[in-house]
Backbone bond lengths (Angstrom), bond angles and torsions (degrees), N, CA, C in turn:
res aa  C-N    CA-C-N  psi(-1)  N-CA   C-N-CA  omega(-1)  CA-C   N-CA-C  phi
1 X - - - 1.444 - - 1.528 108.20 -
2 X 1.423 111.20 164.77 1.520 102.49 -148.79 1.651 79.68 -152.98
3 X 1.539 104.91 103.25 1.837 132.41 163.82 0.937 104.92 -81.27
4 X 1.655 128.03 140.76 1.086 127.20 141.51 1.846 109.53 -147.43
5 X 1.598 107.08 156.11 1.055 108.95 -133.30 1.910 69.90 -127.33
6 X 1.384 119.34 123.21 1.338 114.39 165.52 1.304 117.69 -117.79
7 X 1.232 121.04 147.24 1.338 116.95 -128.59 1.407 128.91 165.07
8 X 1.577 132.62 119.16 1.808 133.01 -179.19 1.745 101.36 -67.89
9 X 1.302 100.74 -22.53 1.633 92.81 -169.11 1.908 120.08 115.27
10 X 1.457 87.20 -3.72 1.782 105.01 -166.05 1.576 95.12 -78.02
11 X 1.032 104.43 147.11 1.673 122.29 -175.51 1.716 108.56 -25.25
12 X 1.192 99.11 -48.78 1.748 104.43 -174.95 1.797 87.56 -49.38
13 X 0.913 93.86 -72.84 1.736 97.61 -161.82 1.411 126.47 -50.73
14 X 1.554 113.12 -26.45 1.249 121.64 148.31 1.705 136.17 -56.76
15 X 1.626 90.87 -32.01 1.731 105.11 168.64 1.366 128.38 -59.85
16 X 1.729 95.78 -42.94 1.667 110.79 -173.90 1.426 97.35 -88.13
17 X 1.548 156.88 -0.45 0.977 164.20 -168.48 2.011 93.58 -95.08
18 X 1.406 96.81 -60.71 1.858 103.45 -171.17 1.249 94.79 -68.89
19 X 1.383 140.30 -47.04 1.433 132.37 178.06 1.624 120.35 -35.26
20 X 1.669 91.41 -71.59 1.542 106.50 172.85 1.237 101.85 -37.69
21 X 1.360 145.47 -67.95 1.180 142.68 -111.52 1.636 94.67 -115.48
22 X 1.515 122.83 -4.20 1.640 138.50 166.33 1.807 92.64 -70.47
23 X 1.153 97.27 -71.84 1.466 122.01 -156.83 1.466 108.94 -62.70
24 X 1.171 125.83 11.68 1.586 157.44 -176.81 1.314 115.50 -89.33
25 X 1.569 83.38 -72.80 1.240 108.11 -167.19 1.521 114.79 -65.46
26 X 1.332 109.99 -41.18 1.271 132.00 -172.98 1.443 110.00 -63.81
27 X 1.561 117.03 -53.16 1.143 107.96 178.42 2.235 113.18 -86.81
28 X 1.449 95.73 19.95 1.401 90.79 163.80 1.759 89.26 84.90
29 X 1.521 135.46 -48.74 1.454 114.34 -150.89 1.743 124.57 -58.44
30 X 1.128 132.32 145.76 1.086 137.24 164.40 1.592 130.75 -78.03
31 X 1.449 84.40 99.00 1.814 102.32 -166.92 1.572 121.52 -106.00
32 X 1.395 130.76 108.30 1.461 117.46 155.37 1.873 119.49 -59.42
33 X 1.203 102.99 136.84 1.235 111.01 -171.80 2.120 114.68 -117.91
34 X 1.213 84.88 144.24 1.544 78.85 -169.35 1.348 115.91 -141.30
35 X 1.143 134.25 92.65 1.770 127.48 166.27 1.569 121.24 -46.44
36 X 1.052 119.58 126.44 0.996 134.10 170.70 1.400 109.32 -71.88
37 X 1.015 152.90 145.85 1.426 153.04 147.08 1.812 117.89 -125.89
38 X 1.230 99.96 -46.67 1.447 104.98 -157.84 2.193 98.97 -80.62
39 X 1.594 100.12 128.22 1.428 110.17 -154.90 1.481 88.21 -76.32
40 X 1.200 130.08 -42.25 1.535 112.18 -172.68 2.109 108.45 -49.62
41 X 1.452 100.60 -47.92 1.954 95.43 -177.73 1.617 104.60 -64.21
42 X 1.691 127.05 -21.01 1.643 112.90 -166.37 1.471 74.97 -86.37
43 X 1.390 155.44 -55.43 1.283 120.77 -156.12 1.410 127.13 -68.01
44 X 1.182 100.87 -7.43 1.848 117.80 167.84 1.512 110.42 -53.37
45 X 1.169 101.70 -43.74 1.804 92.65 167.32 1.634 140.90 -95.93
46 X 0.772 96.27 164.45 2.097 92.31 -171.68 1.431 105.63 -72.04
47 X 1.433 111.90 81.44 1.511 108.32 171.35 1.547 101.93 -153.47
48 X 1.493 105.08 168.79 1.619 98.42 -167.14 1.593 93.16 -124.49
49 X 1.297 120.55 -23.86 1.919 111.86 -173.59 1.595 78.63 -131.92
50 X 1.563 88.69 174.81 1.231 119.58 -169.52 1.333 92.74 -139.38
51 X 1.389 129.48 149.48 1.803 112.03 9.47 1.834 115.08 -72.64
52 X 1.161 115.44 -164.39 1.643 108.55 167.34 1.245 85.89 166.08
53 X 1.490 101.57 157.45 1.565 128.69 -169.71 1.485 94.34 -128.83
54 X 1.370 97.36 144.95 1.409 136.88 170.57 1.548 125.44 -136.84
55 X 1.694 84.42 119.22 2.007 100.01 -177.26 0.992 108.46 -95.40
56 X 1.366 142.59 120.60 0.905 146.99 151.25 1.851 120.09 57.22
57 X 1.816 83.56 56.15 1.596 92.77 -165.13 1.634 125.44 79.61
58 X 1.188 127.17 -21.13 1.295 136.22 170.36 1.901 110.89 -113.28
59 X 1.781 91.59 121.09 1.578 106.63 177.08 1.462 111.35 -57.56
60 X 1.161 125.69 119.22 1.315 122.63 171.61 1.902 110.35 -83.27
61 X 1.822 103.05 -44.83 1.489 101.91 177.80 1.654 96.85 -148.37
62 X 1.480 79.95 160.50 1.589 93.18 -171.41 1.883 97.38 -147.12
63 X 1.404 110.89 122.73 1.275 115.70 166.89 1.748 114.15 107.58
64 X 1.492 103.26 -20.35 1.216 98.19 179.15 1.633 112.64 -158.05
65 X 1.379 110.29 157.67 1.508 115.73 -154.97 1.629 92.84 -77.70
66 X 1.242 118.15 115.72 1.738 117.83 179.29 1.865 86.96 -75.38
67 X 1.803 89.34 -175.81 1.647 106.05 -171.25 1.567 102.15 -81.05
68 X 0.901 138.45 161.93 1.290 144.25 148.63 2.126 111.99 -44.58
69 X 1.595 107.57 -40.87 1.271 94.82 161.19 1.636 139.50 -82.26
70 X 1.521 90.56 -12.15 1.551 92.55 161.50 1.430 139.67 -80.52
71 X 1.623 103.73 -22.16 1.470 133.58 160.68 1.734 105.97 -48.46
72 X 1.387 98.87 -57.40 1.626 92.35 175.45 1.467 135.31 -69.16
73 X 1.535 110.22 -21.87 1.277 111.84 -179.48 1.812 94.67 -74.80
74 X 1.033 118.78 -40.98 2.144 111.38 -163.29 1.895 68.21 -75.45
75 X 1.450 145.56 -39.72 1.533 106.10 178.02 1.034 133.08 -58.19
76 X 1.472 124.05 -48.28 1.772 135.08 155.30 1.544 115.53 19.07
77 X 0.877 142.01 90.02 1.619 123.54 150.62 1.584 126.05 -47.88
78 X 1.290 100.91 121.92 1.183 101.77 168.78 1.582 142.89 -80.55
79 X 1.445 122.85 139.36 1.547 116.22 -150.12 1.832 96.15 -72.71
């Protein structure tokens, strides 16, 4: 599975980075993880604020720090 965390690096973005990476762990999945920093690749995606997470190529949130339990459900494998 393939995280990525888009993002200047400002606390928000550091938050949703430790979240993800709780909500990982927790449910056991095996994730590469990736910060985004550089603004030319975050405008590559369809989002207008930052921070925002991206699963596996698809934005799940953009603009605001989701829960740590919502992080896990878009982690979930599906049957």
């Amino acid at each position: 599975m393939q995280i990525k965390i888009l993002g200047s690096g400002c606390a928000k973005c550091q938050r949703l980075e430790q979240l993800a990476r709780q909500a990982a762990a927790e449910l056991g999945v095996e994730a590469e993880f990736d910060h985004v920093r550089d603004m030319d690749k975050i405008m590559a995606y369809p989002i207008m604020t930052t921070p925002a997470l991206v699963i596996d190529g698809e934005v799940k949130v953009a603009g605001r720090i989701p829960s740590r339990d919502e992080i896990a459900g878009w982690l979930k494998p599906t049957p």
